[in-house]
N, C-alpha and C positions, 0 to 999 in steps of 0.2 A: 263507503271507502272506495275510494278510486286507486285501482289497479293499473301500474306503468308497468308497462312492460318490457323491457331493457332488450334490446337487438345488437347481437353485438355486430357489428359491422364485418364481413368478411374482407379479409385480404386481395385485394386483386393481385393476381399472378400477374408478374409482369413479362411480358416475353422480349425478348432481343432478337427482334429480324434481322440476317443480315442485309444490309445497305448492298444495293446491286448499282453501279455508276455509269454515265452515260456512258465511259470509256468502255467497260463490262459489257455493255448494250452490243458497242459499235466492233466489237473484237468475238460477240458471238456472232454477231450477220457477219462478216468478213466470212465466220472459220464456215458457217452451213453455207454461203453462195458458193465458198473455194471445193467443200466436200461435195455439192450438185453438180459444179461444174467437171469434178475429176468424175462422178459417180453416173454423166451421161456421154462423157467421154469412155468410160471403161465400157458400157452400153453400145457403143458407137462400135467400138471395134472389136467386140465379142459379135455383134450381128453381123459386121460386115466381113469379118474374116476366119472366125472361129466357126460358126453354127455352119454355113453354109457347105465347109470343107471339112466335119465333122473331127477338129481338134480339139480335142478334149484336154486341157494342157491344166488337170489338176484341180481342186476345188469345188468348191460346190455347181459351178459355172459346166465345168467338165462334167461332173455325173447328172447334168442337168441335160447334157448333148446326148450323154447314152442313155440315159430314162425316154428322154424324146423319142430316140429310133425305135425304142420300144413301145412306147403309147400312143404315142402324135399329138400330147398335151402339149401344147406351148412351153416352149424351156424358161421363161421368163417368167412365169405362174408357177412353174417347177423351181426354181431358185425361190421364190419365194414360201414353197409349200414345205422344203426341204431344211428351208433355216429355221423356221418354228421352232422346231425341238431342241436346236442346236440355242436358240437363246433362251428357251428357259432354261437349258443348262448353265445356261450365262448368268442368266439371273439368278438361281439359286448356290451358284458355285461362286461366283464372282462377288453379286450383291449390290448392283450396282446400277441403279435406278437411270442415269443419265447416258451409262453407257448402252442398255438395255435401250432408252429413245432412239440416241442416235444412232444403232445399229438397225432396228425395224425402218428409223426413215430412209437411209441409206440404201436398204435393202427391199424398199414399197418401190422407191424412183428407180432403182436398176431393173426391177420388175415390170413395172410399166414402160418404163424406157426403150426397154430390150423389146416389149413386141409391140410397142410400137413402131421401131427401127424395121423391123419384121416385116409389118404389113405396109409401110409406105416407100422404104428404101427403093423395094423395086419398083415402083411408081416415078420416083424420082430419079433414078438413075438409067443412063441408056442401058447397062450393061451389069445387070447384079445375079450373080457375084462379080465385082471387078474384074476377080483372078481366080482360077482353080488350081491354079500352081502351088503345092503344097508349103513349098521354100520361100516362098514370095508371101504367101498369107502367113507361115509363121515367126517373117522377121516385121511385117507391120502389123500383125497382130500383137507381139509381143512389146514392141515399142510404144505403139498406143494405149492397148492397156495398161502397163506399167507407168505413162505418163500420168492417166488418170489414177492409177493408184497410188501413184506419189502425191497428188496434189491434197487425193482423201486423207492422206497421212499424214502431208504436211497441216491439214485444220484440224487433226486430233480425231479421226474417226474412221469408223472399219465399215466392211459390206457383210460380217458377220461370217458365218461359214465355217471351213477347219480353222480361222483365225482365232472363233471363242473355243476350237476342241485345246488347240494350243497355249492360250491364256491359263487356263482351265491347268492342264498337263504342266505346265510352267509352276502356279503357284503351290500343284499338289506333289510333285517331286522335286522342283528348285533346276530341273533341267533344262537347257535351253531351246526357244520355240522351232528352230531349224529342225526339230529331233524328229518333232511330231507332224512337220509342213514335210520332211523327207520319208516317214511311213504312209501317210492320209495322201499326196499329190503323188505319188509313187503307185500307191495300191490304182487309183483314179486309172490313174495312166496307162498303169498294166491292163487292167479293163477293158479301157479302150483302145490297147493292139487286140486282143481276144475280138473282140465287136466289129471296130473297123481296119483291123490289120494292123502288124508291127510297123509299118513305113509310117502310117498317121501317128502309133506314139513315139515312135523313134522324134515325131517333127513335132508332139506336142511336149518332149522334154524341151527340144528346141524354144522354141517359146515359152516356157515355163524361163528357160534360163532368160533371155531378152528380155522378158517380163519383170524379172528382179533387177539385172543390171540400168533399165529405164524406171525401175520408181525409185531404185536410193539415189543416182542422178537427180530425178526430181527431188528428190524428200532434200537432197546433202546440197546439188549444184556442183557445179565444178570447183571443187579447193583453189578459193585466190590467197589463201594466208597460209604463208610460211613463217616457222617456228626456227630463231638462230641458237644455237650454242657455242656460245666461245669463251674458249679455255686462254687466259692470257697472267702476268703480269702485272699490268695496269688496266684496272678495272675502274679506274673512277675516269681515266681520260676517254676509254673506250664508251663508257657507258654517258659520259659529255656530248661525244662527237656522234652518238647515235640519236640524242635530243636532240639536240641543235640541226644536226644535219638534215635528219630522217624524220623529226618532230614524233618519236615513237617514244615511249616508257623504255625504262631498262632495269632490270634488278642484277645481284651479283653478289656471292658467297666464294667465302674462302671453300679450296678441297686440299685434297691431299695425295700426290702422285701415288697409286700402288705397288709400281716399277722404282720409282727412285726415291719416295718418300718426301718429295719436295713440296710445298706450298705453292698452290698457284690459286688461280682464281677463275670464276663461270661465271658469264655474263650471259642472260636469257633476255631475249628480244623476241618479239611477236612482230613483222612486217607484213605489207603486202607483197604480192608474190612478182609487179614488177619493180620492188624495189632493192629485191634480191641484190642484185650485182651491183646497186647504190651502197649497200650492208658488207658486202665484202670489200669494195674500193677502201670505204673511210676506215674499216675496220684496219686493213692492212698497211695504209698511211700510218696508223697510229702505230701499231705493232705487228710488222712485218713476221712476226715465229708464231702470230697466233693462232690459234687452232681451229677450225670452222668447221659445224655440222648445219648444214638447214634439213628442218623437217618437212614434214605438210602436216598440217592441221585442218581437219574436218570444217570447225565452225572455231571462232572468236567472239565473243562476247564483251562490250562494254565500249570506252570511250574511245574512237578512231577507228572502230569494227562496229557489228553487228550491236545497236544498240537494246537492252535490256528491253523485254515487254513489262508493263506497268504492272502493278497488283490490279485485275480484274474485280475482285470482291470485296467491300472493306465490313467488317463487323461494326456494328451499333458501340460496342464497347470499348471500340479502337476509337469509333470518331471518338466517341463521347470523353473518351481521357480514362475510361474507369478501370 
């Protein structure tokens, strides 16, 4: 008797990778050269205006200057020894596998960076430090780094620090990140009046503040679009002559006076900021009582503004139709 013996076939598991596109490709190298670039610029002028005049203007950067004067470890080695712990907090509070990358590369290249700057700056330069003028290193200290921290911001990525204590603080109270950047950069600060005198923290809040005012500049740019509202009458002619003229969209609902109870109507316009006084001219051609507010708006999005960034990722089950 011959014995068959039946196998049953196992299932293969089929997996669905997502589909990563060249476009996905060309928009992560964009965001890592834009985040090196802000990440050796913030490097550049941490070495060249903060270390040397011992401003400590908050962060891990800052207790990186007073650990220094007490060890004589390299502060660049110290910024890197000091975020450690601060990202496995990250990682185990946050969860966050990609954010966890980009925050150690980010913060390997400001490590290197910075003593590197360290050991060849004065080599290169006739005169390092440029300036020991406290007022002087804490308004280009504060501008350059802020520039580079805007840029790291603008690609979507941190140099880690009280930034993951504040992530962290954020998602476990719902409170806002300002709360815990004003105890942690504050506590820093006070520190280092105690160390190096209250004149250096007095100049390292100085820069602390220049510091934020030059990276949401970078992160935001300066507002070219302006937001119209106008209350009128005729809202279909108004919202004509603002196509035609201005080549801009226009929407428009009825409201309801709260003073007089009358019927009028809101016409919302998104322009550029010098078309401004082109938006009030045809406006007031058409309806001389109409009512004008222009806003400023941060950012616009879409057709004749800031056009939309593409889906980076597309799933297997999108191409596929299923």
């Amino acid at each position: 008797m011959i014995m068959i013996s039946k196998v049953k076939k196992r299932r293969k598991l089929k997996i669905k990778w997502p589909v990563v596109s060249k476009t996905a490709v060309w928009h992560e190298t964009k965001s890592l050269a834009l985040a090196t670039v802000g990440t050796l610029l913030v490097a550049f002028g941490y070495t060249l205006f903060q270390v040397p005049n011992n401003i400590a203007a908050g962060g891990l950067g800052g207790l990186g200057i007073i650990v220094h004067h007490f060890t004589g470890w390299p502060v660049g080695l110290l910024f890197w020894i000091l975020n450690l712990p601060l990202l496995l907090v990250g990682f185990f509070y946050l969860g966050r596998w990609g954010f966890l990358l980009r925050t150690l590369i980010a913060a390997t290249i400001f490590s290197i960076a910075t003593d590197f700057f360290i050991i060849y700056l004065p080599q290169w330069l006739p005169a390092f430090p440029i300036t020991e003028d406290l007022l002087l290193s804490s308004i280009y200290g504060g501008i350059v780094g802020g520039i580079g921290g805007g840029l790291i911001f603008r690609a979507g990525g941190t140099m880690g620090g009280t930034g993951i204590l504040g992530r962290v603080y954020q998602k476990k109270t719902g409170k806002p990140l300002s709360q815990v950047y004003f105890y942690t950069d504050g506590f820093i600060i006070a520190l280092a009046g105690i160390v190096f005198g209250w004149e250096v923290a007095l100049y390292s809040f100085l820069m602390l503040f220049l510091n934020g005012l030059a990276s949401d500049y970078t992160l935001e740019g300066p507002s070219s679009t302006r937001t119209a509202t106008i209350v009128t009458n005729q809202p279909q002619n108004i919202a004509k002559v603002l196509i035609d003229e201005l080549h801009r969209g226009a929407s428009y609902w009825e409201i309801k006076g709260g003073f007089t109870g009358e019927t009028h109507y809101v016409v919302w316009c998104t322009v550029s900021r010098p078309q401004v006084n082109d938006l009030k001219r045809v406006v007031t051609a058409v309806d001389p009582h109409a009512f004008i507010t222009i806003g400023i708006s941060h950012d616009a999005m879409g057709f004749g503004f800031t056009p939309r960034s593409k889906g980076t990722i597309q799933l297997a089950s999108d191409a596929s139709g299923d």
